[in-house]
N, C-alpha and C positions, 0 to 999 in steps of 0.2 A: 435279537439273539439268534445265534441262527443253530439249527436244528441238527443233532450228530450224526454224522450214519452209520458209523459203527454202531453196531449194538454188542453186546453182555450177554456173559453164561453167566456171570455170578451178579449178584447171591441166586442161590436156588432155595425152592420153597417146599420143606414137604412136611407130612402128617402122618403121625404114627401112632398105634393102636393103643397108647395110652390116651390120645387126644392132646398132643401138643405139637406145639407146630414149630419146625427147625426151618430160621432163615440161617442161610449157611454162607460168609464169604468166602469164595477161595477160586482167585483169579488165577485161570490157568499159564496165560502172560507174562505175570509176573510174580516174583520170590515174596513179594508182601499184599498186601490187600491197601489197594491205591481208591479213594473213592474222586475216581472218575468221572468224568458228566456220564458218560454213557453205560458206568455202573450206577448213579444215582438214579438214572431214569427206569435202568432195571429194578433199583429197590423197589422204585413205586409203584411198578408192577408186584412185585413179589406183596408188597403192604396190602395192595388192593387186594390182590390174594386170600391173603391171611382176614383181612377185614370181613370179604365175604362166606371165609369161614367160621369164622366168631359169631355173624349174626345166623348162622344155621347152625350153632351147635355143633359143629367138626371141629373146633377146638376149644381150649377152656385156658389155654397160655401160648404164648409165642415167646421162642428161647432163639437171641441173636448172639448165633458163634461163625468161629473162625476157623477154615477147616486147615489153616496154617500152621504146623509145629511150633512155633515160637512167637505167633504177634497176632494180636487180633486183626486191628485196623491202623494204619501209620498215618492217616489222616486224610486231606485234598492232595490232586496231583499240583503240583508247583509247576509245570510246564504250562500246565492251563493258565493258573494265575499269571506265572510273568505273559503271556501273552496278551492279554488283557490292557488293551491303551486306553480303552473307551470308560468313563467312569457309569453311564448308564447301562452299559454291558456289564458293567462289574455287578451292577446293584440287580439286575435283571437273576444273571444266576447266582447269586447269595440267596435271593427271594425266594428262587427255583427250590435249593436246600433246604430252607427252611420252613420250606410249606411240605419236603417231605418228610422231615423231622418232627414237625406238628403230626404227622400223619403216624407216627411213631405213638407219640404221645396219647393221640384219642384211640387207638384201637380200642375195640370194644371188649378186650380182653386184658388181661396183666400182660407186662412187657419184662424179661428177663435179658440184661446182658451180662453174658457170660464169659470171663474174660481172662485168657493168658498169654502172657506175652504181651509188647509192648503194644501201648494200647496209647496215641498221639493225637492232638489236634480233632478232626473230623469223627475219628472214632471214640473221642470222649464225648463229642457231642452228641452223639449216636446212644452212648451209653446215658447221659443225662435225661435223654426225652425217655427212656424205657420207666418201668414202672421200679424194680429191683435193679442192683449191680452185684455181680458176683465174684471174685475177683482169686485165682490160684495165687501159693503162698512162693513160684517158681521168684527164683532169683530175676529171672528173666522180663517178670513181669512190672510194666512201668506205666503209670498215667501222668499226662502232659500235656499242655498247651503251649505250642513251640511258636505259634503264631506272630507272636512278636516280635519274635528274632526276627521274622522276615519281614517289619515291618507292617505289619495289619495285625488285626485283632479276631478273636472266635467270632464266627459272623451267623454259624447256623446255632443259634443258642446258646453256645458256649458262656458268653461273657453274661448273657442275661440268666443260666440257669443253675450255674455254677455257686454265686453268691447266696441263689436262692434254699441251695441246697444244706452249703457245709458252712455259711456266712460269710457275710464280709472279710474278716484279714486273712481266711484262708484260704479265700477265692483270691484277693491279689497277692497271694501269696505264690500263685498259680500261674493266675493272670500276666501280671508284669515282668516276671522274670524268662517264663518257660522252662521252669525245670522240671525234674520231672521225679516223682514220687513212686519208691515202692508198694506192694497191697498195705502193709501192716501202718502207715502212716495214710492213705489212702482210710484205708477202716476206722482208724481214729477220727478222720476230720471230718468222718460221714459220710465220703461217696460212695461206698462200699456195706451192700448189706450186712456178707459175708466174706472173710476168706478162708479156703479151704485149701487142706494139702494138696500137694502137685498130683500125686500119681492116684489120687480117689476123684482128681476135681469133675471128669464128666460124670461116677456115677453122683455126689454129691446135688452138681447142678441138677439132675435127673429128677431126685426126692425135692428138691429146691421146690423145679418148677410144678411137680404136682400137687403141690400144697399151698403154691401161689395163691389162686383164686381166694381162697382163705386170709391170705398175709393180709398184714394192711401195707397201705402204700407208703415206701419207703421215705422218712424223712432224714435230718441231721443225728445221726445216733449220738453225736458228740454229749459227753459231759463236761458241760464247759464250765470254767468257776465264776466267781460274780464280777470283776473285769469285764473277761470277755463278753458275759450276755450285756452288761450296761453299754457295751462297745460298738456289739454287733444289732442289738435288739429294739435300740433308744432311737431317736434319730437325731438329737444331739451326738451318742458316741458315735453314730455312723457317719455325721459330719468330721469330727473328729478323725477318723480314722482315714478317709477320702483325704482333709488335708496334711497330716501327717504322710501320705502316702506321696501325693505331687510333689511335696516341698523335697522329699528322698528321691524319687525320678530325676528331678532338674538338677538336685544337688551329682544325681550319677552320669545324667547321661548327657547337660550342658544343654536341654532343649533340643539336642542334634533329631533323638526320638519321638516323631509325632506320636506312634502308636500308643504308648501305656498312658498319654496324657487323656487320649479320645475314648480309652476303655472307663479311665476312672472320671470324665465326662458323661457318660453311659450311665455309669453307678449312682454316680450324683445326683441325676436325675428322673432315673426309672429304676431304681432299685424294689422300689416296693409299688411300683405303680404295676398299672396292666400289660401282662407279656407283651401283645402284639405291639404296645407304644415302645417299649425297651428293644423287640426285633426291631423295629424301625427303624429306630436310630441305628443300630448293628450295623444294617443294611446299607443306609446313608453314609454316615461315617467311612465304615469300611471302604467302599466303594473308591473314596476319595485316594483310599489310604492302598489299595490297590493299584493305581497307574500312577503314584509318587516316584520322582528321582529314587527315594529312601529306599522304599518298598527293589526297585529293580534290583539297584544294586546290593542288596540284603540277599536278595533270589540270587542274584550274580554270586556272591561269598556262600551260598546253601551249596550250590551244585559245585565248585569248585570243591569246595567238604569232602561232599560226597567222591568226588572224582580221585581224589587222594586216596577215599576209604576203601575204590573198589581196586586201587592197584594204576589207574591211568596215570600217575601221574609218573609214577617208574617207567624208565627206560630199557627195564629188563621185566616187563608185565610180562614176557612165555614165558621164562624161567622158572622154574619151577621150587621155592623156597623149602629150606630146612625149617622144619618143626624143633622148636626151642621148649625144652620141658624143663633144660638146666641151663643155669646162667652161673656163669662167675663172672664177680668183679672185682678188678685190680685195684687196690686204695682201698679203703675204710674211712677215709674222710668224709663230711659233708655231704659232698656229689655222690659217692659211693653208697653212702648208706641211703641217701635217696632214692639211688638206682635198685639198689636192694630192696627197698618196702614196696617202690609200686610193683617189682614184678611179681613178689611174692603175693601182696594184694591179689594177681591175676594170677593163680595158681602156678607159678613155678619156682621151682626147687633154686636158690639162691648159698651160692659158696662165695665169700667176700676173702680174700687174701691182702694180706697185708706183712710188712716185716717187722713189726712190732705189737705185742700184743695187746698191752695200751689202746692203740688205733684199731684192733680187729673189734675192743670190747668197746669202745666208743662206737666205732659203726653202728653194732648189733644196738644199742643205746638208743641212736639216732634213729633208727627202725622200727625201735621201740614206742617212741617218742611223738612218730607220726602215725602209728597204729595208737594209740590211746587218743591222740586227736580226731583221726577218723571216729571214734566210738563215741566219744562227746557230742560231734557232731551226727550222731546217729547213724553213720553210714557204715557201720559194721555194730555185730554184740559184743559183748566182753569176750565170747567165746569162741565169735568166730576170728577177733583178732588174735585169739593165743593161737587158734590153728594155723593161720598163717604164717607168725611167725616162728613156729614151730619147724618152716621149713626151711628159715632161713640160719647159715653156718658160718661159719667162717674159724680162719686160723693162718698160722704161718708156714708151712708145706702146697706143694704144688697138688698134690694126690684128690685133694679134694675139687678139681678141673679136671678130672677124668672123664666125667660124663658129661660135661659142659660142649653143648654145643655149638655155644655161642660166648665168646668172655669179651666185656667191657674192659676197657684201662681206663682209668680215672685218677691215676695217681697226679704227683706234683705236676705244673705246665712248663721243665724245663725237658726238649730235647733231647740232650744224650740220655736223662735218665728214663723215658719212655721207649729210649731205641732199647738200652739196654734192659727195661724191665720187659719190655715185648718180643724181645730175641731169647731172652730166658722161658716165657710162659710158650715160646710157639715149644718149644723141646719138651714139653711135658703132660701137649695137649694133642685127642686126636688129631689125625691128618683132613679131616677133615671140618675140624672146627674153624666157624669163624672168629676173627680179628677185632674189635671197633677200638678204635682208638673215642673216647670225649673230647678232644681239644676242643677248646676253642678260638686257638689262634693259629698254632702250628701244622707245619705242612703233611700232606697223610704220605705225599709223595716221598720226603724224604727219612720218616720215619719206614714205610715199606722197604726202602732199601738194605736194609737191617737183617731182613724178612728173608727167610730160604722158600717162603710162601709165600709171597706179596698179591696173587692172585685173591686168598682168603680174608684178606685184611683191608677194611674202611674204614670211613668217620660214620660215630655215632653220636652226634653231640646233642645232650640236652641242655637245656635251656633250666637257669636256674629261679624259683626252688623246683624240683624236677617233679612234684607232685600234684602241683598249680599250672606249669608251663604247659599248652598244648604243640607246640611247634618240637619236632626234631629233624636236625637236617642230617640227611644221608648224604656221607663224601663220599664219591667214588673216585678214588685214585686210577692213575692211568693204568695200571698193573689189574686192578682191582676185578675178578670176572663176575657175569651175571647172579649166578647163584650168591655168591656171597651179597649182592646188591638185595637183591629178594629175600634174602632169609632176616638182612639186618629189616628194613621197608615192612616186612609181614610183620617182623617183632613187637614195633614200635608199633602198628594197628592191634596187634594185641595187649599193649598197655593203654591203648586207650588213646594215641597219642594223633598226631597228624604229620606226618614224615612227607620232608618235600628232597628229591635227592637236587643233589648239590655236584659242581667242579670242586677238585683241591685248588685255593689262591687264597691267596691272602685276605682274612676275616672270612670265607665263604660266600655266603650271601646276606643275612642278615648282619650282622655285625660292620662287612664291608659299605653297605649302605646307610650304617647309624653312625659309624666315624666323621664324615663329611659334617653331616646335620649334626652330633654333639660338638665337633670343631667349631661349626658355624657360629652356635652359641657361644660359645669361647670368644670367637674372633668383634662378634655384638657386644660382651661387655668390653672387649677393649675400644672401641667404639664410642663405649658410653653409656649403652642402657644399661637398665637395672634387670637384675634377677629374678625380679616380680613380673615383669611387663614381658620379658622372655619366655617366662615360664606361663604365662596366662594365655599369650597367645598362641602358644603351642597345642595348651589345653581348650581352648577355644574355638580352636582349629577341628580338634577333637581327640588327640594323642591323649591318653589316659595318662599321663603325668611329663611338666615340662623337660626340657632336655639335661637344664639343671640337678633338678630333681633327679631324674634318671644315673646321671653322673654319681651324684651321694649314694643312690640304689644301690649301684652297682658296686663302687669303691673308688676312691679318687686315686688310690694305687692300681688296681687294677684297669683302671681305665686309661692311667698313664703309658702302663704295659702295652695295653691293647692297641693304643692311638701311635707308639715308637714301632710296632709290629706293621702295620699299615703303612706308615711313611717308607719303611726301610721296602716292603714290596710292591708300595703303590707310585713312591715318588711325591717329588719335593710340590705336589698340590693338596698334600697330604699331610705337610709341615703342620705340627702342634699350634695352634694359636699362642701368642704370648703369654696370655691370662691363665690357660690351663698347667701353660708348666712352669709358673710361677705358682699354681695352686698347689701342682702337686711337690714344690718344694719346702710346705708348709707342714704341720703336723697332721693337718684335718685328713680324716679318712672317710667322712661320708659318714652314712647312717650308723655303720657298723663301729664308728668310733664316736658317735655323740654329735660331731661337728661336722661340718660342711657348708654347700652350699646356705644349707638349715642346721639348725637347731632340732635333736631331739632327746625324747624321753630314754630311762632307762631301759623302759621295752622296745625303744627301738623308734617309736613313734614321731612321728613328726611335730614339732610345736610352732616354728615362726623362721623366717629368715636370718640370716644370722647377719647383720648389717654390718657389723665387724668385720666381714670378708673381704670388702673395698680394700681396707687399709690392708691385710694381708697381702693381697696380689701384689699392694704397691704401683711400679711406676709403667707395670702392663694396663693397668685402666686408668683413665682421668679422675681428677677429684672428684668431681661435680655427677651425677647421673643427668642424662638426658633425656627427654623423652620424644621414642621415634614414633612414625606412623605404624600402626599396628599393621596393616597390610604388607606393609615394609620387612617387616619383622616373620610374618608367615612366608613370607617369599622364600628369603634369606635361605629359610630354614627348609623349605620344601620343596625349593630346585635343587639344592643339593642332594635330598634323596633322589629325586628323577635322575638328577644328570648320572648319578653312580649308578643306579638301576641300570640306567640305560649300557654303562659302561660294562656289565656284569652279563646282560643279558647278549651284548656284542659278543662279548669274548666267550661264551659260552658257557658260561657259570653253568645256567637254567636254560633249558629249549623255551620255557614259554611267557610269553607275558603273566599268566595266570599264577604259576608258581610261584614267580615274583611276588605276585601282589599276598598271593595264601602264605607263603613263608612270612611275610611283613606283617599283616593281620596277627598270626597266628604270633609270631616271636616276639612281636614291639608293641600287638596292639595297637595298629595304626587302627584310623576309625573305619569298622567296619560298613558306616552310612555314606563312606567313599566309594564302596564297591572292593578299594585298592590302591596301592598308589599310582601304579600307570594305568588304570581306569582312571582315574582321578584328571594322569595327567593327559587322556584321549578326551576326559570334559574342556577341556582347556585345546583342544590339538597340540601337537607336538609343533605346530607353528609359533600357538601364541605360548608354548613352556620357551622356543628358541629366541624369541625375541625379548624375553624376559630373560631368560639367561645371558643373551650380549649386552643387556642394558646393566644387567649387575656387574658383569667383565668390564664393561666401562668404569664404572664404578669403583669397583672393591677390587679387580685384579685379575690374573690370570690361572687360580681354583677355582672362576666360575667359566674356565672357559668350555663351550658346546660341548659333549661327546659327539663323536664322527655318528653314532648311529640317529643321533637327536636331527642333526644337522639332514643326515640323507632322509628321514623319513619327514621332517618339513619338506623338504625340497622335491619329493615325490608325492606328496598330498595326501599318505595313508601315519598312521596310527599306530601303536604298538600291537593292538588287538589284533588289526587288521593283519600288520607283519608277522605276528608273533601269537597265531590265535590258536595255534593245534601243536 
C-alpha cells in the first residue's frame, strides 16, 4: 500500500482545564468531514496523543466532535474506494482502519461521541469503538450505514460492533438496507446514550463528559420484550433471524447483490465469537467486495447522485435560482395533492387551485392521507404532521398564487385545456413567477405558445406516486430562460428529489425510452411467449418488476395514450404491437381496475397472472405459448432501450451519457448493479449492442433498426462514456 503524502490538519487534539480532551474534525477542504487516508493517519496521531495523556493523568475523557455546523462525519472518501482494483490493497487499508478504531476503543480513558448532524458510514464506526454516544435531538441529525448501496459492507467495525451493541434485527436492520435513522429511534435501539436538545447539546455533552469516568460503559439500553431477547439472545433465534433475513435479500434483490449476503455471512459466523475473528472476515470479504463489477458501478450511480445534488447536472449551474417559500398548484387531483404534501412536508407554504371544490377538498384529503402514513411510519409526530399541513390551502380564486413563486399545473393531460388554464393563471401571477407544466406526454413547446411569458415556463414532471418516485425531469422548452431552469432544478433538490433536465420531444427521456421496451413486450407475446417468462426475465435481468407488470402499474389506458403519443411523434417504428391494442380494447385497466395482465386484490395487490388474457387479445397472439431462450428474450427487450437512448442522446434530449443512465435508475428503476443502461451497454461496446441489433433487424424487422449514433460510435471504436462523458 503505498504511503500518502498529503497530510491533515484535521482532527486536532486539545485539553482543557477541566481535563478533557477535544478531538475535533473539521476539514478545512472540504464542507463535510470525509475520513480520508490521510485524515485517518492524522487521527492516529491525534489517539496517540490523547493515549499519552491518559496515562499521565492530563486527562480523565476524550470527547470526539465535529467542528461542522451540520454533520459530524459522512463516512470513507469513495474516490479512494472506487480506485481500488487491487483486492489486497483493499484488505491492506480496511486493516489500516481498523487498527485505528481499536485504538479508539482501548484508550485508557472513556471515549465520548458527540454527535450532530448527519453522522454515515465511517463515522458511525467511529462512534461505535467510543465508550458513550451522544446524539442532538436536530432534525438534521441521522445515523447510517450506506455501505451497501455501494456495494461493500462496514469494514472498520461497523458490521461486527453494531449487532453487538443494539442486536441482531436492529443491526440488519441498519446493515442491509442503508437507511438511515433519527436520534430519537437511534436512542431506542441503544446506540445512543443520550439525546439532548439542539441548542443546550455542547453545554450537555460538557456535564456528559465530566461525569464519564464514573458512567459505566454503555450497553443496548433497549427494553426489548420476550420475542425479541429469544430472537436476538438464543442462538437458535439468532439463526432464525440470519435465515429469515437472506431468504428477504434474494427474494429483493434477485442475488444481483453480493454485499448484504456477505454481511449476514459475517453474523452467521462471528457474531458472538472474538472481535478480531469477526474484523477478519470484515476485512476479507470486504476486500473482495471492493474491486467487484457490483461495487464500481454502485460508486458509478453514488457520484452521478451526487452530481445532480450539487447542480452539475444543469445546464444553467451560473444562474442563479429563485427561492420558492410558496408554491401553487394547478388541479387538486391525485398528482396535485401529492405535489402538495411533499412540499409542504419541506416547509413550504402550498395553495392548490382547482375549479371545483369537490376536487380542492379531495386534494387537501389526499395530503391528508399521506401525512397520517408518514406518522405510522414514524417519520413525522402527530404534531408535527398537523403543522405541516396546516400550511397547506387551497380554493377556487386565483388570489391565493399571489405570492407563489413558483406554480405547478397538474390539471387534466388534454392540450387546449392546459393552454388555456396556463394562459389564465400567467394573468394573475407575478411577473416573475415561474411556470411548470407536470405533463407527461405533451409538448412544453406548444403549450409555451399560449404564454405572453414563455421565457418563465418549463416542464416539471414527477413521476407517479410523487412521494416514492426520486426521478423529476426538468423540460426546458426552447423559449424557456436559465433562471427559470434553476429555480424549477433547486426546487425539486429541495423536495428531496433528483431532477435530471430534459429537451421538449416526445415522452422526454424516460418514458421515450420505456415505450420501445414495453412495445417490445407486446410484439413477444405476439410471437408467443408467455407473460410469465417476459416478465421473469425482465426481473432477472434486474428491472424491479416485468414490462407487463409495469404496463397493469401504470394503467392499460394510460399506456395506450402514452404509446399513440409516441408513434404520432416518433414514427411508424413506434407502431403499437398488435397484442397491446388488442389489450387495450378490452375492459381490463391494470391494477387500478382488478385485471390485467394479473390479477389483483381489493388493495390493489398483486395475486397471479390472469391466464384468461390469451383469449382476450385473441388473434394478436397464437394459441399455444411458446417457450423462447431467456437470453433472447433480455435482448429483445434491452436493445430497444439502448437503441432509443441512443436516439434521445443524438438529438439532444440530454448532453450526457450519465443523465441518461441517472434519469433510467432513478424513474424505471433500471438495476442500479448495471451502473446504467449505456454503461451497461459500454460493458458490452457499442460494437457488440450493433451487431446484436442488425441480427434482430434480421430477424423481427425494421424497429430494431441501428440509431445513426450506435452505428458511428461502433465504427469509431469509442463508447457512449467516452463520447458523451462531460
Amino acid at each position: 500500500m503505498s504511503v500518502a503524502t498529503k497530510t491533515s490538519v484535521s482532527p486536532t487534539f486539545e485539553i482543557d482545564s477541566d481535563g478533557i480532551g477535544w478531538i475535533t474534525f473539521d476539514d478545512p477542504e472540504r464542507s463535510l468531514n470525509v475520513l480520508a487516508e490521510p485524515v485517518m493517519r492524522r487521527f492516529a496521531e491525534m489517539l496517540d496523543d490523547a493515549r499519552a495523556a491518559g496515562r499521565e493523568g492530563q486527562v480523565k475523557v476524550v470527547v470526539i466532535r465535529s467542528g461542522k455546523p451540520g454533520s459530524f462525519i459522512v463516512g470513507a472518501d469513495v474516490d479512494e474506494i472506487a480506485a481500488i482494483e487491487d483486492p489486497s490493497e483493499a484488505e491492506q487499508k480496511i486493516r489500516l482502519g481498523q487498527a485505528i478504531l481499536n485504538d479508539v476503543e482501548t484508550l485508557p480513558v472513556p471515549t465520548v461521541a458527540a454527535i450532530h448532524g448527519t453522522c454515515l458510514g465511517g463515522g458511525v464506526e467511529v462512534a461505535l469503538a467510543c465508550t458513550h454516544r451522544l446524539l442532538s435531538d436536530a432534525k438534521k441529525t441521522k445515523i447510517g450505514l450506506p455501505e451497501v448501496m455501494l456495494g461493500i459492507l462496514p469494514t472498520w467495525g461497523g458490521t461486527t460492533r453494531l449487532p453487538r451493541l443494539v442486536g441482531l434485527q436492529a443491526a440488519l436492520d441498519l446493515l442491509l438496507t442503508g437507511k438511515q435513522i433519527d436520534a430519537r429511534k437511534a436512542q431506542r435501539i441503544g446506540f445512543a446514550a443520550e439525546v439532548y436538545p439542539e441548542h443546550i447539546f455542547q453545554e450537555m455533552v460538557r456535564d456528559f463528559a465530566q461525569n464519564a469516568p464514573e458512567r459505566p460503559r454503555a450497553g443496548s439500553q433497549r427494553k426489548a420484550n420476550l420475542v425479541t431477547r429469544l430472537l436476538d439472545g438464543t442462538a437458535l433465534g439468532r439463526k432464525l433471524v440470519l435465515r429469515t433475513a437472506r431468504k428477504r435479500v434474494l427474494s429483493s434483490t434477485g442475488g444481483h447483490y453480493p454485499a448484504p449476503l456477505r454481511i449476514l455471512d459475517i453474523l452467521d459466523k462471528h457474531q458472538t465469537g472474538p472481535l478480531e475473528q469477526s474484523l477478519t472476515a470484515e476485512a476479507s470479504l470486504a476486500a473482495e467486495l471492493v474491486v467487484s463489477a457490483v461495487s464500481k458501478n454502485l460508486v458509478h450511480v453514488f457520484h452521478m447522485r451526487e452530481a445532480a445534488r450539487r447542480g452539475t447536472s444543469a445546464t444553467s449551474g451560473d444562474s442563479t435560482p429563485r427561492t420558492v417559500t410558496n408554491l401553487g398548484v394547478l388541479g387538486a387531483g391525485i398528482m396535485g395533492g401529492g405535489i402538495a404534501q411533499l412540499a409542504a412536508y419541506n416547509d413550504v407554504r402550498v395553495y392548490m387551485k382547482d375549479i371545483r371544490h369537490d376536487a380542492v377538498t379531495g386534494g387537501l384529503q389526499h395530503a391528508r392521507q399521506l401525512f397520517d402514513k408518514a406518522v405510522k411510519r414514524r417519520k413525522l409526530s402527530t404534531r408535527e404532521a398537523r403543522q405541516c399541513m396546516e400550511i397547506v390551502t387551497g380554493g377556487l380564486e386565483y388570489h391565493g398564487l399571489s405570492a407563489a413563486e413558483l406554480v405547478v399545473e397538474a390539471v387534466v393531460e388534454r392540450m387546449d385545456v392546459k393552454r388555456a388554464v396556463l394562459r389564465e393563471t400567467e394573468q394573475n401571477v407575478d411577473a416573475a413567477c415561474v411556470l411548470a407544466t407536470n405533463t407527461s406526454s405533451l409538448s412544453v413547446d406548444e403549450m409555451a405558445d399560449a404564454l405572453e411569458r414563455p421565457e418563465r415556463f418549463c416542464g416539471m414532471h414527477f413521476f407517479n406516486p410523487v412521494h416514492r418516485m426520486p426521478l423529476v425531469e426538468v423540460i426546458r422548452g426552447s423559449a424557456t430562460d436559465a433562471v427559470s431552469i434553476a429555480t424549477v432544478y433547486a426546487f425539486a433538490l429541495k423536495l428531496g428529489k433528483i431532477p435530471v433536465v430534459v429537451g421538449d420531444g416526445p415522452g422526454f427521456l424516460v418514458n421515450r425510452i420505456l415505450g420501445p421496451y414495453l412495445n417490445e413486450a407486446g410484439f413477444l407475446l405476439g410471437d408467443g411467449a408467455s407473460v410469465g417468462q417476459i416478465d421473469a426475465q425482465a426481473k432477472q435481468f434486474g428491472m424491479p418488476m416485468g414490462p407487463l407488470r409495469l404496463i397493469d402499474e401504470v394503467g392499460i389506458d394510460v399506456s395506450a395514450h402514452a404509446g399513440a403519443a409516441l408513434r404520432e411523434g416518433l414514427g411508424d417504428r413506434l407502431t403499437p404491437s398488435p397484442a397491446l391494442v388488442a389489450l387495450g380494447e378490452t375492459e381490463r385497466l391494470g391494477r387500478k381496475g382488478g385485471r390485467g395482465f394479473y390479477l389483483y386484490d381489493q388493495k390493489g395487490r398483486e395475486r397471479e397472472i390472469d391466464e384468461s388474457v390469451y383469449a382476450d387479445l385473441g388473434a394478436s397472439v397464437p394459441k399455444e405459448r411458446r417457450k423462447f431462450r431467456d437470453r433472447d428474450i433480455r435482448a429483445r427487450l434491452v436493445v430497444q432501450m439502448i437503441n432509443e437512448a441512443a436516439r434521445a442522446l443524438d438529438q439532444g434530449i440530454v448532453r450526457t451519457a450519465a443523465e441518461v443512465d441517472l434519469a433510467m435508475i432513478m424513474g424505471t428503476g433500471f438495476p442500479p448493479f448495471r451502473g446504467g443502461l449505456l454503461r451497461f451497454a459500454d460493458s458490452m461496446h457499442p460494437k457488440g449492442v450493433l451487431d446484436r441489433t442488425r441480427e434482430l433487424e434480421t430477424k423481427h424487422g425494421a424497429r430494431f433498426e441501428a440509431a445513426d449514433l450506435l452505428v458511428e460510435l461502433a465504427t469509431s471504436d469509442r463508447t457512449f462514456y467516452e463520447a458523451f462523458g462531460t
